[in-house]
C-alpha positions as CSV (number, residue, x, y, z in Angstrom):
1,X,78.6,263.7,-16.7
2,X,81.9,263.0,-18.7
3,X,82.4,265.4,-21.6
4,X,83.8,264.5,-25.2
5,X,87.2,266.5,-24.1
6,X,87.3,265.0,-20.5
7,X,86.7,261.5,-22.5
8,X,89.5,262.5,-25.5
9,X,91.8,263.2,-22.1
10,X,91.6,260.1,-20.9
11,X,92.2,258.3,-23.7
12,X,94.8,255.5,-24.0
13,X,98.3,256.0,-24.2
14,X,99.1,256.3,-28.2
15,X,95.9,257.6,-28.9
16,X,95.3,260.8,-30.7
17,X,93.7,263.9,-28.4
18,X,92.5,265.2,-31.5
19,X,91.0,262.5,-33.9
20,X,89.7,264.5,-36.6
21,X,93.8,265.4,-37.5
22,X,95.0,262.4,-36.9
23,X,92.0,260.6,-39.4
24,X,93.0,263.8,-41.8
25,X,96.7,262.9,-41.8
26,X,96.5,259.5,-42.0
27,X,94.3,260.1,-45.1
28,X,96.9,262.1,-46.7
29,X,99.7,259.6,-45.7
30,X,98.3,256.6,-46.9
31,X,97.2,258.6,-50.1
32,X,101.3,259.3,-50.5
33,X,101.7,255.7,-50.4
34,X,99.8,254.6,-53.2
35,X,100.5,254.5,-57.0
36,X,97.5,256.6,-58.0
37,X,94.5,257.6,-57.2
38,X,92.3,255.2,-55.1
39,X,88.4,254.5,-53.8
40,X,87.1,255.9,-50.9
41,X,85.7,252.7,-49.7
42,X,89.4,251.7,-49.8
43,X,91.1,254.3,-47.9
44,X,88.3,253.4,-45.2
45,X,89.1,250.2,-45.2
46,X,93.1,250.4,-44.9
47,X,93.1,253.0,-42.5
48,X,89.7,251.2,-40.2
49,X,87.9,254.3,-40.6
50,X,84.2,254.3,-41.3
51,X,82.6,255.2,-44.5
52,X,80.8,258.0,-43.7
53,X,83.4,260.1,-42.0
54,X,86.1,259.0,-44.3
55,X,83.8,260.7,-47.1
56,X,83.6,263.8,-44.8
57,X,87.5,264.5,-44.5
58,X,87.9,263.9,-48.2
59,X,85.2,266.2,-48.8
60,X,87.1,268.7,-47.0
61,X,90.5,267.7,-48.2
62,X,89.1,268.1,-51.6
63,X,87.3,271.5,-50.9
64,X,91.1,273.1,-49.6
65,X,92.7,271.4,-52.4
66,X,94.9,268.5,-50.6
67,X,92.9,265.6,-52.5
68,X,91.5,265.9,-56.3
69,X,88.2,263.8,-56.4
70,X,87.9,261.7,-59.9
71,X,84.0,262.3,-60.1
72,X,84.1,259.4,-63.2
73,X,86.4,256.8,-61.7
74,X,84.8,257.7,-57.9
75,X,88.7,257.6,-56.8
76,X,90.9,260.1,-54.7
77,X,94.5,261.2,-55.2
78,X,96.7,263.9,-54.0
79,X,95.8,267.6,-55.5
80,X,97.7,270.7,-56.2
81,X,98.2,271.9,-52.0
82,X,99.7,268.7,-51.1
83,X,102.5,268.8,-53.6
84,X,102.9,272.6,-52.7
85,X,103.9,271.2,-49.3
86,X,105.9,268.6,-50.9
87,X,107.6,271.5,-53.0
88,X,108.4,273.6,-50.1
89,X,110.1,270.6,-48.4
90,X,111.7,270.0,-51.1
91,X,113.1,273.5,-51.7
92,X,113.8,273.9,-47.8
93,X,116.0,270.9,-47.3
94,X,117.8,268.6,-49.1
95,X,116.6,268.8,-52.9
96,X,118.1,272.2,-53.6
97,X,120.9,271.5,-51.2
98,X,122.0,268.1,-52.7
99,X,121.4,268.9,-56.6
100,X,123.3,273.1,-56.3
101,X,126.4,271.4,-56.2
102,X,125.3,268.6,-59.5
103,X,124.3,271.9,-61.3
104,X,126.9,273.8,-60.7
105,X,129.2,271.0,-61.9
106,X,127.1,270.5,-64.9
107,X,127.1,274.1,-65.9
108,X,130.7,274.2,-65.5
109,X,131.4,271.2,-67.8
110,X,128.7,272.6,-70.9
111,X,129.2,276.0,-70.5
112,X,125.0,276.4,-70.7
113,X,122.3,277.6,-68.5
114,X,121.2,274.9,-65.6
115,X,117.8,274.8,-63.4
116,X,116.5,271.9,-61.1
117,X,113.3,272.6,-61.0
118,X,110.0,270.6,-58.8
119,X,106.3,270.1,-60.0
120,X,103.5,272.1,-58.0
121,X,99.8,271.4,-59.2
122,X,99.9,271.8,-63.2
123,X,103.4,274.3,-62.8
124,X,107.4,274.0,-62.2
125,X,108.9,275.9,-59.6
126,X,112.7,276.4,-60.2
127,X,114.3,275.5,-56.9
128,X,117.8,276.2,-58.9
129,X,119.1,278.6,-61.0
130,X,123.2,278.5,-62.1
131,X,123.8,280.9,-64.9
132,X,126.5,280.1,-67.2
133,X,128.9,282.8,-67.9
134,X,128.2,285.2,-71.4
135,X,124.2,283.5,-71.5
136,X,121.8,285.9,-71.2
137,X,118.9,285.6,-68.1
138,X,116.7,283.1,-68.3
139,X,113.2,282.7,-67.2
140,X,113.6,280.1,-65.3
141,X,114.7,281.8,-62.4
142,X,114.5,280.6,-58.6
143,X,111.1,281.0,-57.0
144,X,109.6,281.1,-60.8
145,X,106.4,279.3,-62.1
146,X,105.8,278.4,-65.8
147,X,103.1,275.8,-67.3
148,X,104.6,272.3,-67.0
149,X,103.4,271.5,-70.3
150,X,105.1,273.8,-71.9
151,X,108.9,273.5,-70.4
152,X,111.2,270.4,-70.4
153,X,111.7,270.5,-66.9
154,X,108.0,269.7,-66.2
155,X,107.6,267.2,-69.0
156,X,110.3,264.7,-67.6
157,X,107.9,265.1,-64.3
158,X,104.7,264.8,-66.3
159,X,106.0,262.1,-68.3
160,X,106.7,259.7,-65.3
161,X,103.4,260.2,-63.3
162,X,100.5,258.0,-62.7
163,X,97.7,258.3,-65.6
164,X,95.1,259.5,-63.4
165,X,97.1,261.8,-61.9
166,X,97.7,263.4,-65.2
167,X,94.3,263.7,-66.0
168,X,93.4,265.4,-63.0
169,X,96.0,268.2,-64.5
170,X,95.2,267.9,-67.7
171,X,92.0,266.5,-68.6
172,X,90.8,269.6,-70.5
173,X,91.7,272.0,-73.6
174,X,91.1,274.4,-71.1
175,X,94.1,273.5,-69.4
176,X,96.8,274.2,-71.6
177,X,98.4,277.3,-72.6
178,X,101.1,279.0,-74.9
179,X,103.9,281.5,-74.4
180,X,106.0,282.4,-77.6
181,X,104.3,281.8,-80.9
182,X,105.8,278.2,-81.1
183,X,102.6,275.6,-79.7
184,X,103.1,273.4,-77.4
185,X,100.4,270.6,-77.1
186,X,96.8,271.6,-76.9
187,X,94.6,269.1,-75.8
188,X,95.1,266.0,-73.0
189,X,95.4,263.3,-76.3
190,X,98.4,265.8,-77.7
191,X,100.4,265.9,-74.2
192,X,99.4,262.1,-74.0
193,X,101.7,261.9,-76.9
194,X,104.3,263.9,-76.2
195,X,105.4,262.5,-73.0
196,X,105.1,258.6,-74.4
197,X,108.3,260.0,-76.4
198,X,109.8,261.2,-73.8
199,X,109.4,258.0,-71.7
200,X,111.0,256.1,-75.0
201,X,113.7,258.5,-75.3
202,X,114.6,258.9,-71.5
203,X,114.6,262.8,-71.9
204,X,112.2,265.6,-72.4
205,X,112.8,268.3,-74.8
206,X,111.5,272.1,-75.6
207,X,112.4,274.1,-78.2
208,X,111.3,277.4,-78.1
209,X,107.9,277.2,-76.2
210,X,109.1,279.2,-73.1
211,X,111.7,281.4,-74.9
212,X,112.2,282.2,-78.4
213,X,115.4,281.1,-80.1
214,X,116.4,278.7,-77.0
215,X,115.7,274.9,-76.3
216,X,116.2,272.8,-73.2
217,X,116.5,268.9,-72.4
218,X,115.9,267.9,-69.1
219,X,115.8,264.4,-67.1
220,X,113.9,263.0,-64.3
221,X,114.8,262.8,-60.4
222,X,113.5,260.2,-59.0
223,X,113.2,259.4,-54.8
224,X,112.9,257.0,-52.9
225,X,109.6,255.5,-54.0
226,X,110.8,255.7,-57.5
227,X,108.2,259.4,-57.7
228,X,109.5,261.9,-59.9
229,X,110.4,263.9,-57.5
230,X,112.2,266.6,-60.0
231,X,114.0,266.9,-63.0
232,X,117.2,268.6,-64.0
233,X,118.2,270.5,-67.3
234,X,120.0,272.6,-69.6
235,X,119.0,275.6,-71.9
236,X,120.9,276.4,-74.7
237,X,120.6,278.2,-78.1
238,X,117.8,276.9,-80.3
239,X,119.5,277.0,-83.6
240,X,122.4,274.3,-82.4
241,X,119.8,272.0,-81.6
242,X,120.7,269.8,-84.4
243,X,124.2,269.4,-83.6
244,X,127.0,268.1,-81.2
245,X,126.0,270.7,-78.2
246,X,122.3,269.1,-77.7
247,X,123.9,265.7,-77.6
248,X,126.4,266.9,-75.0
249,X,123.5,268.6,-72.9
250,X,121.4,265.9,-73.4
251,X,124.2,263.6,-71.8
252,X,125.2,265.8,-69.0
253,X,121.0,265.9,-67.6
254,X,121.1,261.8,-67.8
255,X,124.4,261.9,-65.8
256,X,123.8,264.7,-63.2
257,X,119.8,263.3,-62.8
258,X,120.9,260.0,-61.9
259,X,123.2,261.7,-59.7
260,X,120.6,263.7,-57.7
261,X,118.6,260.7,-57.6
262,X,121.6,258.9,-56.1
263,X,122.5,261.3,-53.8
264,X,118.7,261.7,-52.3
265,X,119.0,257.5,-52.1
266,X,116.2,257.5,-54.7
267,X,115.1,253.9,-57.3
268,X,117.2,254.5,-60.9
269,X,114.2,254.4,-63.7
């Protein structure tokens, strides 16, 4: 008698030896591809899967945290470990690569604090970090975490991602948080808010919710698909807000975003 591996063996040429990972990664591919979250009975039927085991890998992709399950909506998008893969791509190859050298010039040309910076689950990790010289240290370091919410960096991101995708970061007043005593937003209809100004105005802005006494403007980096893939900004001191430095930094994360995005061959908003 044959056995399953002797059968898997012999399989045709282009077929996969292991099917379960192939079925898994073609799952997470196709779930890449799309614009949000999508059915189950969909994915089945793009990638000519059946129905029941397609509900068994998402199960499991949920359960590890590489697919968020929309109970309400019965749909399925990316979760939090997928983009922690995407993140470490990112930070490995050519994100921090391409956008040290956009920074740099940026921070030279201010004279403030810059930080490119990537979304991972409902946080920013700073991928990079150029000090200006005579600012203090910032936070925002390489390698550092902080609420998305709360920081211009992660707003630009939040502000350009798919509804249902925000919701499945923050659908709950559970989710949010605060640093310094000035509040952020506070429930999913407050952040809603929020980031429809940011789309409007192109930029996202923080003053004084991750650091007392400093602010920080920051715009989106887009790739290829036109995804956010991360945003770039400037902190700077709080009480100048109102005058001609904000406007300058506010002009400089327009101009070196659309460079990044540029330079990775990503779609301009």
């Amino acid at each position: 008698m044959t056995s399953g591996r002797d059968r898997d063996a012999g399989a045709a040429p282009g077929r996969s030896k292991v099917p379960a990972a192939d079925a898994t990664l073609r799952i997470l591919t196709h779930l890449a591809t799309q614009q949000g979250p999508v059915a189950a009975a969909r994915i089945a039927q793009d990638l000519d899967l059946p129905r029941s085991r397609t509900y068994d890998l998402l199960s499991a992709l949920t359960e590890h945290g590489y697919v968020v399950h929309l109970g309400e909506e019965r749909l399925y998008g990316l979760g939090p470990s997928a983009h922690e893969l995407s993140g470490g791509h990112l930070r490995q190859v050519p994100l921090a690569r391409i956008g040290r050298r956009v920074v740099e010039t940026m921070v030279d040309e201010v004279g403030e604090s810059g930080h490119l910076a990537v979304l991972r689950g409902a946080d920013v990790l700073y991928v990079v970090e150029e000090r200006a010289p005579r600012r203090p240290s910032l936070v925002t370091d390489i390698d550092v975490r902080l609420a998305a919410h709360l920081t211009a960096s992660g707003r630009a991101i939040l502000a350009q991602l798919p509804a249902a995708q925000l919701r499945a970061l923050y659908g709950r007043e559970a989710d949010f948080s605060a640093r310094t005593d000035v509040p952020g937003p506070t429930s999913p209809r407050e952040l809603r808010e929020l980031l429809a100004r940011v789309r409007a105005e192109g930029v996202a802005h923080e003053h004084g919710e991750v650091t007392a006494e400093l602010a920080s403007v920051a715009a989106v980096v887009r790739d290829h698909a036109g995804y956010p893939a991360a945003s770039v900004a400037l902190t700077y001191p709080a009480p100048q807000e109102g005058g001609n430095l904000a406007a300058r930094c506010e002009a400089a994360v327009r101009s070196a975003a659309a460079e990044i995005t540029r330079r990775l061959r990503g779609v301009a908003a």
